[in-house]
C-alpha positions as CSV (number, residue, x, y, z in Angstrom):
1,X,0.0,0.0,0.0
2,X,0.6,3.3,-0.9
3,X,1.5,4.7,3.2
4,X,3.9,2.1,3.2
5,X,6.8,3.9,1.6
6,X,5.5,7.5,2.4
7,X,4.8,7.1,5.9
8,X,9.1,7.2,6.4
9,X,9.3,10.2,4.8
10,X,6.0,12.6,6.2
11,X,6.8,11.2,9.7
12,X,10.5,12.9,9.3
13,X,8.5,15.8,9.0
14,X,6.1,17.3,12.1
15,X,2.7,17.9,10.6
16,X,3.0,22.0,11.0
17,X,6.2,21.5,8.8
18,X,4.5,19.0,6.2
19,X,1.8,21.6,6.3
20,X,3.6,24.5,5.7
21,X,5.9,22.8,2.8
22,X,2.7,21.7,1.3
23,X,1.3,25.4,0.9
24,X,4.5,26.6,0.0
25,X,4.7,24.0,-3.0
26,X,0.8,25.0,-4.1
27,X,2.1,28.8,-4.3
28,X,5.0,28.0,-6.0
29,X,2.7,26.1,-8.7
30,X,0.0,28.9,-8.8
31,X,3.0,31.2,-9.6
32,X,4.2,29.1,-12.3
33,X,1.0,28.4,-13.6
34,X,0.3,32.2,-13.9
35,X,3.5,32.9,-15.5
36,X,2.3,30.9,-18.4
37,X,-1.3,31.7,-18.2
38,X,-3.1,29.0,-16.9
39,X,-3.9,30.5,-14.3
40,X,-5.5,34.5,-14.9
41,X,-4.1,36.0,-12.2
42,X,-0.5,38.3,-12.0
43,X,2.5,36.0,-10.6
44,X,4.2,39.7,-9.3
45,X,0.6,40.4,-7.6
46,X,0.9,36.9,-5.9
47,X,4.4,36.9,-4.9
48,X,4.3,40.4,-3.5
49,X,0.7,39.6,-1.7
50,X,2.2,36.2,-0.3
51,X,5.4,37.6,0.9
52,X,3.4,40.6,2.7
53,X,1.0,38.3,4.1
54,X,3.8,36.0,5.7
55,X,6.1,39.1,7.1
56,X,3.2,40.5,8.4
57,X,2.1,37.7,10.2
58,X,5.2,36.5,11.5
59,X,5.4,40.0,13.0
60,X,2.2,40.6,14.2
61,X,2.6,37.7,15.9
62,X,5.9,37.9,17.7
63,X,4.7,41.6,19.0
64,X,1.5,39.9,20.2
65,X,3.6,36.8,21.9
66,X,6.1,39.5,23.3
67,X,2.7,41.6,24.6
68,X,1.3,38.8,26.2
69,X,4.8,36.3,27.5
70,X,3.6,33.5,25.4
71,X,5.9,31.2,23.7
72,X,6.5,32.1,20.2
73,X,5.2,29.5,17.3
74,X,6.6,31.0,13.9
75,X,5.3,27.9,11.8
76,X,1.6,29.0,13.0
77,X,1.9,32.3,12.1
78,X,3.5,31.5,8.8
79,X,1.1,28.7,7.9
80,X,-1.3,31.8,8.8
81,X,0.1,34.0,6.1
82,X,0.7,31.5,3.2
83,X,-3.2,30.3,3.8
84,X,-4.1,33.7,3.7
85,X,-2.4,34.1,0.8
86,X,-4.1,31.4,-1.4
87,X,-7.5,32.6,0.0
88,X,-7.2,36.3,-0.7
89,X,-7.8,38.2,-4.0
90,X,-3.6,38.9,-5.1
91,X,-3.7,42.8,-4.8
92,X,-1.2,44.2,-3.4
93,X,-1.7,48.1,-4.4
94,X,-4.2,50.9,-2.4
95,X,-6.8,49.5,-1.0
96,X,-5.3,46.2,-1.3
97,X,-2.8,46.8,0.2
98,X,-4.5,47.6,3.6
99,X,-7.1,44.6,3.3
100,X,-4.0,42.3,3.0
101,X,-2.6,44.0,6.1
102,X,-5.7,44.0,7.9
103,X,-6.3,40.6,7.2
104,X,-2.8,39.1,9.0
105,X,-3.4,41.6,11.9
106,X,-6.9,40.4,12.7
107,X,-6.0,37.0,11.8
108,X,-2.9,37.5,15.0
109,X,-4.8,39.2,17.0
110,X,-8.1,36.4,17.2
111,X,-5.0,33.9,18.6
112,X,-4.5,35.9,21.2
113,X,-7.7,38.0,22.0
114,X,-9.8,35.4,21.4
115,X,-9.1,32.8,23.9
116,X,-9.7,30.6,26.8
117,X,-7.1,29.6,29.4
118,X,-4.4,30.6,26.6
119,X,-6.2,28.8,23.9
120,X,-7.7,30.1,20.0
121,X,-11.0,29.2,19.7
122,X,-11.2,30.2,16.2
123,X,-8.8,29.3,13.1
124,X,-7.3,32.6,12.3
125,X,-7.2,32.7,8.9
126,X,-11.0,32.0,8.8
127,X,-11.4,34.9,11.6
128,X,-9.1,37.0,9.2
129,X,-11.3,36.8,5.6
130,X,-14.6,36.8,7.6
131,X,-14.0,39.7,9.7
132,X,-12.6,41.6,6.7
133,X,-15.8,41.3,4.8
134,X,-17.5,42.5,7.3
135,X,-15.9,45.6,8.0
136,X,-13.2,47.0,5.1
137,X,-16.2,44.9,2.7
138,X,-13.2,42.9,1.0
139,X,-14.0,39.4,0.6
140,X,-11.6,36.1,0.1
141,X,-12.3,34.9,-2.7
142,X,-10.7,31.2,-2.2
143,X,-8.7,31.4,-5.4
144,X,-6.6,28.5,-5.1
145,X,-9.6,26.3,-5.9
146,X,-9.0,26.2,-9.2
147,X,-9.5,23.1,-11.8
148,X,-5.8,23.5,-12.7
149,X,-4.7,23.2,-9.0
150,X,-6.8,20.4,-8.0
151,X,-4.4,17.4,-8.3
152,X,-2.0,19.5,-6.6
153,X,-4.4,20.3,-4.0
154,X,-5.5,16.5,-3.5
155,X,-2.2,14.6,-3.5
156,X,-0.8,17.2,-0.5
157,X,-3.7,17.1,0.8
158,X,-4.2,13.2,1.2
159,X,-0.4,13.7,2.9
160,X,-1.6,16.0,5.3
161,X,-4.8,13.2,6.0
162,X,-2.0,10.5,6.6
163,X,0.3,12.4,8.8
164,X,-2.7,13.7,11.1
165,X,-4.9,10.7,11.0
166,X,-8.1,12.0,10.8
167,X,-9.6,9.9,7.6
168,X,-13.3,10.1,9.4
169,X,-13.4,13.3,9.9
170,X,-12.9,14.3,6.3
171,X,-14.6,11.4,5.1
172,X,-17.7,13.4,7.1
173,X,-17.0,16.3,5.9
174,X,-16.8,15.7,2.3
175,X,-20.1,13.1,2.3
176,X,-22.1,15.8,4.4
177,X,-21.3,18.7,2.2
178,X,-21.9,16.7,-1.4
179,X,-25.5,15.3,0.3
180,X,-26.5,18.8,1.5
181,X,-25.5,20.4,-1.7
182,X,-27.7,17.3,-3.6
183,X,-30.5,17.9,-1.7
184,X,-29.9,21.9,-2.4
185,X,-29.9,21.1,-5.8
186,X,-33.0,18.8,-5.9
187,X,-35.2,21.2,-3.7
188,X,-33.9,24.7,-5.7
189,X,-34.4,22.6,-9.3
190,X,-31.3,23.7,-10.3
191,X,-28.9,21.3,-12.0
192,X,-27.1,18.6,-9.9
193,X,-24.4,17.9,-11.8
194,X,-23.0,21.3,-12.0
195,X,-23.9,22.1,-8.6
196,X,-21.3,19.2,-7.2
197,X,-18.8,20.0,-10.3
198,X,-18.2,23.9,-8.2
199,X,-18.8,22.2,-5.2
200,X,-15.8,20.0,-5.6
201,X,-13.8,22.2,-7.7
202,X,-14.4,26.0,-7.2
203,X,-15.6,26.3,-3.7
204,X,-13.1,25.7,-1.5
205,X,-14.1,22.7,-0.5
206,X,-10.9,20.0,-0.5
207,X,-8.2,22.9,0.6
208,X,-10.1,24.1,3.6
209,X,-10.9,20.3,4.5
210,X,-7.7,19.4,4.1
211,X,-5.5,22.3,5.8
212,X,-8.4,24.3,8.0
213,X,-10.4,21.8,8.9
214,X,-7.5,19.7,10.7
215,X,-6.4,22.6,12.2
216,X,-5.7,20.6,15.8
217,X,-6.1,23.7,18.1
218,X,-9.6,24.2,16.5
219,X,-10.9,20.8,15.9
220,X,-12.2,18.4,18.7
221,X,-10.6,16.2,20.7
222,X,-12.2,12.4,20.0
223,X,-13.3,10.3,17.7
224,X,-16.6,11.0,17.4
225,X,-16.9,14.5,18.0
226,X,-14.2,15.1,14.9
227,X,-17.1,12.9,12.9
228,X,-19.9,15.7,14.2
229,X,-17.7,18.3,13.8
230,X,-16.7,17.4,9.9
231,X,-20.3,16.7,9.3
232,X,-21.1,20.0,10.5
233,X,-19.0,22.1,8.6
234,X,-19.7,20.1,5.6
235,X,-23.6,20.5,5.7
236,X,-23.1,24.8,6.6
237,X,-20.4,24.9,3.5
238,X,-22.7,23.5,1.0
239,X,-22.5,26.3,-1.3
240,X,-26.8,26.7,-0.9
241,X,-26.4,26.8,2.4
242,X,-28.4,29.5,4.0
243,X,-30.4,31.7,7.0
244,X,-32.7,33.9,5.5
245,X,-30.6,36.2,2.7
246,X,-27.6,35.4,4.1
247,X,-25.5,32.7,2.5
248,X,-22.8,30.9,4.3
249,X,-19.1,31.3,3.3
250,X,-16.5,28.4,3.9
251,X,-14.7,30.9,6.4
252,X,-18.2,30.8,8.4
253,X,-18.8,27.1,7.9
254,X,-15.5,26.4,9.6
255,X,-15.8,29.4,12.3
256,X,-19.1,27.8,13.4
257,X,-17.7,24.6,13.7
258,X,-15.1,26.0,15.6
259,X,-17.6,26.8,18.4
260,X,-18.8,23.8,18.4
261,X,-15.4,21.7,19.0
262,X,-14.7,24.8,21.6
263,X,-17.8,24.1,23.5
264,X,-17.4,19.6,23.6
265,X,-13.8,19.6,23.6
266,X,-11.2,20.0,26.7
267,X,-10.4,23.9,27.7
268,X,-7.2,25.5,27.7
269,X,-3.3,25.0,27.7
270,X,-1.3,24.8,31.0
271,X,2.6,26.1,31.1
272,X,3.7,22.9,33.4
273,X,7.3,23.2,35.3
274,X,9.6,21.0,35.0
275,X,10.5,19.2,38.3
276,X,11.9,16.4,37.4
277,X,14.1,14.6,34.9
278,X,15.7,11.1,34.8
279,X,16.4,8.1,32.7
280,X,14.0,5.2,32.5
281,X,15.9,2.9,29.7
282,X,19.2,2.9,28.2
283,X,17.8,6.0,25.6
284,X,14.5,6.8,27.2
285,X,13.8,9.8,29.6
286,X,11.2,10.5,32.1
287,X,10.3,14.3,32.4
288,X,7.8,15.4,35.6
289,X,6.0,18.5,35.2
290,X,4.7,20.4,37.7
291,X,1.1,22.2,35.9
292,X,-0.2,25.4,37.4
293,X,-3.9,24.0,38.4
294,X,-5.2,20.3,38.3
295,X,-5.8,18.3,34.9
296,X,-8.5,16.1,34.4
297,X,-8.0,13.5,31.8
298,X,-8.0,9.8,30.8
299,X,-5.3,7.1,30.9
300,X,-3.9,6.8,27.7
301,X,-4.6,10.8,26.2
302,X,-1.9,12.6,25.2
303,X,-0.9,16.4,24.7
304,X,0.9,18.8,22.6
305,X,3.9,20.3,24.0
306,X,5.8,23.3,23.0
307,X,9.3,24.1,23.1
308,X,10.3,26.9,21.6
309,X,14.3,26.9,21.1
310,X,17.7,28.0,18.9
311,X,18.5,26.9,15.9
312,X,15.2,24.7,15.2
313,X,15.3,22.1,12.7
314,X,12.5,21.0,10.2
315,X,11.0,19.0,13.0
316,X,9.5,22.3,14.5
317,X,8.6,23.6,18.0
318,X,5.8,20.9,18.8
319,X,5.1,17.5,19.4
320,X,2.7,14.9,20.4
321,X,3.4,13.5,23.7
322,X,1.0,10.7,25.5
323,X,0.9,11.1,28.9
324,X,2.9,8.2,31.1
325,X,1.3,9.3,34.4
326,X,-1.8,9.0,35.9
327,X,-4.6,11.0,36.4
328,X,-4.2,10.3,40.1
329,X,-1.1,11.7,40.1
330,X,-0.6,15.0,40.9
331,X,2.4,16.1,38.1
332,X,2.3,15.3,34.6
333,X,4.8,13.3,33.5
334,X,5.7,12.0,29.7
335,X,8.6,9.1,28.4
336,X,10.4,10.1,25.9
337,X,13.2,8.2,23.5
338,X,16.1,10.0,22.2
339,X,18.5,8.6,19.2
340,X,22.0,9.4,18.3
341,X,20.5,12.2,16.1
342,X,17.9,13.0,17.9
343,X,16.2,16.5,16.3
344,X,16.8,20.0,17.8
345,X,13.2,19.8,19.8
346,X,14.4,16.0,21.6
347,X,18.2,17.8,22.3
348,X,16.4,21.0,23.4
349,X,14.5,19.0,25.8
350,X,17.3,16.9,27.4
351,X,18.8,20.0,27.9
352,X,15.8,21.5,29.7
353,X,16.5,22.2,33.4
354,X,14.9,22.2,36.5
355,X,12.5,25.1,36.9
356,X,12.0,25.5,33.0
357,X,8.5,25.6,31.6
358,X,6.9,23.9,28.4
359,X,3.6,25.2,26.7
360,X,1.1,22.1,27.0
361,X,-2.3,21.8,25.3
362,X,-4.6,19.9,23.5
363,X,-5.4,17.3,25.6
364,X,-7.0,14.8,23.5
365,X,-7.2,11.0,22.3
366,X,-9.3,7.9,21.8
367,X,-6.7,5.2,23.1
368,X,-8.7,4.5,26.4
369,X,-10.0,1.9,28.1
370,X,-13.4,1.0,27.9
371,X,-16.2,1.8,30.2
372,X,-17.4,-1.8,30.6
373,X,-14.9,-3.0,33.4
374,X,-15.8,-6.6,32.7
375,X,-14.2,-6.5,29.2
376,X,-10.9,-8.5,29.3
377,X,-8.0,-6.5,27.9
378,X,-4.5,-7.0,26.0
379,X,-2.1,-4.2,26.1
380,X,0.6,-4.6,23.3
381,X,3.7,-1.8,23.4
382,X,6.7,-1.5,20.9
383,X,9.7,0.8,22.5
384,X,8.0,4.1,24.0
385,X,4.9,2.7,23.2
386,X,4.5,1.5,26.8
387,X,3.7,5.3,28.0
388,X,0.0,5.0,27.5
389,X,-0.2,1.9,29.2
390,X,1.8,3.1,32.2
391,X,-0.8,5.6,32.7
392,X,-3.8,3.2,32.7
393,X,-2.1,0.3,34.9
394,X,-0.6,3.0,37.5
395,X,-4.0,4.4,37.3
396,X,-5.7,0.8,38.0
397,X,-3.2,0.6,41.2
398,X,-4.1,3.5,42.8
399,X,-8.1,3.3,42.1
400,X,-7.6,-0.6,43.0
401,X,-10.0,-1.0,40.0
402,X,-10.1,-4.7,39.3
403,X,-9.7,-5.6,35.4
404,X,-8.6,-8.5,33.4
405,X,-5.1,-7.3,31.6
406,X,-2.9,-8.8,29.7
407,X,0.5,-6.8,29.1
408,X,2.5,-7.8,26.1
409,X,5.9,-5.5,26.4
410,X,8.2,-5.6,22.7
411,X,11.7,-4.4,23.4
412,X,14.9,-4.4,21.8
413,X,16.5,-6.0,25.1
414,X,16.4,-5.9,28.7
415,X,17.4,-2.9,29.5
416,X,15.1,-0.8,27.2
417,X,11.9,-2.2,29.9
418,X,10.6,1.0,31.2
419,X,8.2,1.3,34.3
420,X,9.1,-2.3,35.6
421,X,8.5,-1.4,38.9
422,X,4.9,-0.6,38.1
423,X,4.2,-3.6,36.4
424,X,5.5,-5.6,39.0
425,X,2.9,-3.5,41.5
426,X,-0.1,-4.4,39.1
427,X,0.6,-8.1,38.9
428,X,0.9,-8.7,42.7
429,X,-1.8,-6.3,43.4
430,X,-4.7,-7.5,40.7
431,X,-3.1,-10.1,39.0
432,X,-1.7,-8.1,35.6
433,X,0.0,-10.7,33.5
434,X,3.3,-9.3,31.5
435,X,5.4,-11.2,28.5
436,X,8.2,-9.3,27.6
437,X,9.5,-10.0,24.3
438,X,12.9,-9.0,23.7
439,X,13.9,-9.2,19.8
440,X,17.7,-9.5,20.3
441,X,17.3,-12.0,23.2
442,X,20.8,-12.3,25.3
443,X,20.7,-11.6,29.2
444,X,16.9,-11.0,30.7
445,X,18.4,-9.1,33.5
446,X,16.1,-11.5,35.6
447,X,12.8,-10.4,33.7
448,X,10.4,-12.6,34.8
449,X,8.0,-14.1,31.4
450,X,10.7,-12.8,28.8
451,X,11.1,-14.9,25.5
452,X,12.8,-13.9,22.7
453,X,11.7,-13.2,19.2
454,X,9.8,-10.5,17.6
455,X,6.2,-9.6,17.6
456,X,3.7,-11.0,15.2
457,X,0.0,-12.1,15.2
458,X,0.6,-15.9,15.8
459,X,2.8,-15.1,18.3
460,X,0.5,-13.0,20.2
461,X,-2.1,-15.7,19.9
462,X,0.5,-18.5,21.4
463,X,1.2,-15.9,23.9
464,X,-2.4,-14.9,25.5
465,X,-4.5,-18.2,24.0
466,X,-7.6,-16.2,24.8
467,X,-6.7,-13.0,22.2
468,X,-10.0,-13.1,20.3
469,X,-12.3,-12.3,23.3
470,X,-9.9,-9.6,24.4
471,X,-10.2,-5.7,23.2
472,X,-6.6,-5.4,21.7
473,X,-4.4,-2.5,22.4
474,X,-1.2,-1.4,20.5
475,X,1.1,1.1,21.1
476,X,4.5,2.2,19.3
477,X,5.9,3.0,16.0
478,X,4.1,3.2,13.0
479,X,5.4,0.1,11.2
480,X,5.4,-2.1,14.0
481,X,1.3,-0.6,14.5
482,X,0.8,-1.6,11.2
483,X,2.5,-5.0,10.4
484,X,1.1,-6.3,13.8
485,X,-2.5,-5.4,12.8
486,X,-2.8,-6.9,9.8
487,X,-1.0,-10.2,10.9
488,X,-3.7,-10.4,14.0
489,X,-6.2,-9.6,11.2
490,X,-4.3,-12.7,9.2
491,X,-4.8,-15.1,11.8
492,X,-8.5,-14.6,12.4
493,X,-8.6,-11.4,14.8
494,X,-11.1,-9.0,14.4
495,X,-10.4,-5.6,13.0
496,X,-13.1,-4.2,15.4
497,X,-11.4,-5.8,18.4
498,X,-8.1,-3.9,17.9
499,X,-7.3,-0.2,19.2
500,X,-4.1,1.3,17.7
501,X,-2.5,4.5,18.9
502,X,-0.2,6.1,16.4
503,X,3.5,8.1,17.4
504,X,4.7,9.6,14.9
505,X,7.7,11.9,16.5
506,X,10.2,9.4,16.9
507,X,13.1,11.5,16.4
């Protein structure tokens, strides 16, 4: 399959990056395009109006972040411009001129004006065009969706889909918006066939779902409520779409979406201190943070973290961290692997001292256990994998909730086990049964239920005899989250009965 040989190369990238390299490249086409033609608009008026937009932003934003003492992001304000910039009417003279400025500082100023407990509610590019036709009367007029652009505009866009892993939530989006605008068409008599044509080609549609829409400071934080939420925005952009003589725009399509994954979603970021650092494996780290007010949260969700820092590679400021502790803990704490060239975020953090703080948000994830306490479990971890499951067994210690768990631990060797202590808690406390299995075999260090070899699906089934009436966890790297999934599939495991959770920032 196609993700096969891609997923090596996006997951080198963070999404943010990947993002911002994808809009870069359709600007760079729309330029060429233009140059020769196929596209009517001037290549100087886009340059000069996409180099505008991204200075502007960039500055805006680091004036706002200096106003306010927040951590600096430049990807997000740059991302900011360059969508602005394939959204907007190219005209950078007069009047345009000060609607292209007005645009980037509104579109700043909603990320920080805007806000609960340090968080957007609203993408600001979306706040940018629709406040702008409200009040200088200038509206976007979503030029990048153009016929010429669409393959361009689809192949990034499934990259973007891949790296965030949010296939249901456009799905949602895209089915919701073509039945609306179906049902638009039947009720208004007008034709169908043209109607989904624009739809799918002039409105808008695939670049917002694919780089708005996804937006994870804007979007919700499960499942389910990204399904709702992509439904939602898909019915109000339907290009018939409307209240009374007003008809919806994409910007307000994804603005009231927004709202809604504002109002079900988790509130707020939390600067955490760090209070703690030390070494759980050979080339693993445990870091303990210390957050300003309590968290509430689930074994097995994770968070963004943000570490500004010098000389930052293509990797970026932020990255997906589950958290290792419980929530009956009272610090947050996350494990986290390093490798001899680890990126300039992983050094930045092993450098991080006692006292120093890290911007933390978007608490979010499905990878939890389930309500029914009855249901018998298997917990399967590659590597740093283990962190989700450290949070859900510590948590099952301290609430002494009794649950039938199966631990299945995949290391390199012995002395890559993290959390052993804990495990060893959980089986003499309720009976948690672990199999470590090390891939390079040699001493066990005394690790009681080690074997040597390498996961696979028959394995697993010689391992726990009683897989197929257990819910099925797996945790680690991408490949190994893959291959392992389709070989349970192979030997007669049911692809409802397995839960994956998917780490991508491995270096």
């Amino acid at each position: 399959m196609w993700f096969k040989w891609i997923d090596p190369i996006i997951n080198k990238l963070t999404m943010y990056r990947l993002l911002m390299y994808y809009l870069i490249g359709l600007l760079l086409v729309a330029i060429g395009f233009s140059s020769v033609g196929i596209i009517h608009l001037s290549a100087i008026d886009i340059i000069i109006s996409s180099v505008l937009l991204v200075t502007a932003c960039y500055v805006i934003n680091k004036v706002f972040s200096y106003i306010f003492s927040t951590p600096v992001n430049p990807e997000s304000s740059i991302i900011t411009g360059l969508i602005l910039a394939l959204i907007m009417p190219p005209n950078p003279t007069g009047y345009g001129l000060l609607f292209v400025l007005a645009a980037a500082g509104l579109g700043m100023a909603s990320k920080y004006l805007i806000t609960y407990r340090n968080k957007h509610i609203f993408n600001p590019a979306a706040v940018a065009v629709f406040l702008t036709a409200i009040g200088p009367h200038q509206s976007a007029d979503w030029w990048v969706a153009t016929g010429s652009l669409f393959p361009f505009i689809l192949l990034g866009g499934l990259l973007i889909i891949r790296k965030v892993r949010r296939e249901s939530m456009l799905v949602s989006f895209l089915l919701a918006s073509t039945i609306a605008t179906a049902l638009f068409s039947i009720q208004g008599g007008s034709s169908l066939g043209l109607n989904l044509k624009n739809m799918l080609l002039s409105s808008g549609l695939l670049f917002l779902g694919f780089v708005m829409l996804t937006e994870p400071f804007t979007s919700p934080d499960t499942k389910v409520k990204r399904i709702i939420y992509g439904a939602l925005v898909g019915i109000i952009m339907a290009p018939q779409f409307h209240v009374g003589h007003y008809y919806s725009t994409p910007e307000a399509a994804l603005l009231i979406g927004n709202l809604f994954a504002f109002i079900v979603s988790s509130k707020g970021s939390l600067m955490p201190v760090l209070r703690q650092k030390y070494r759980i494996t050979k080339d693993s780290a445990e870091f303990v943070y210390a957050p300003e007010r309590a968290l509430s949260y689930l074994p097995g969700q994770y968070m963004e973290f943000t570490l500004p820092h010098t000389k930052m590679d293509s990797r970026g400021a932020r990255r997906y961290f589950t958290l290792s502790s419980s929530p009956t803990e009272a610090n947050l704490s996350i494990g986290v692997r390093f490798y001899d060239e680890s990126s300039s975020y992983k050094i930045a953090l092993a450098d991080s001292e006692r006292g120093d703080m890290i911007a933390a948000s978007r608490l979010e994830g499905d990878f939890t256990m389930p309500s029914d306490k009855s249901k018998k479990l298997l917990f399967v971890a590659g590597g740093i994998g283990i962190t989700p499951f450290r949070s859900m067994i510590k948590y099952l210690i301290d609430t002494r909730e009794k649950r039938d768990v199966v631990l299945v631990y995949a290391a390199r060797s012995a002395d890559q086990i993290a959390y052993k202590e804990v495990f060893e808690q959980a089986e003499a406390q309720f009976g948690l049964r672990v199999h470590y299995v090390l891939s390079n075999g040699g001493n066990n260090n005394g690790l009681k239920g080690a074997v040597k070899g390498r996961l696979s699906g028959r394995g697993l089934k010689r391992l726990v005899p009683d897989i197929n009436s257990r819910k099925i966890y797996i945790s680690g790297p991408p490949n190994l989250i893959e291959d392992l999934k389709q070989s349970l599939v192979d030997n007669g495991v049911s692809r409802a009965n397995i839960k994956v959770d998917f780490f991508s920032g491995y270096s």
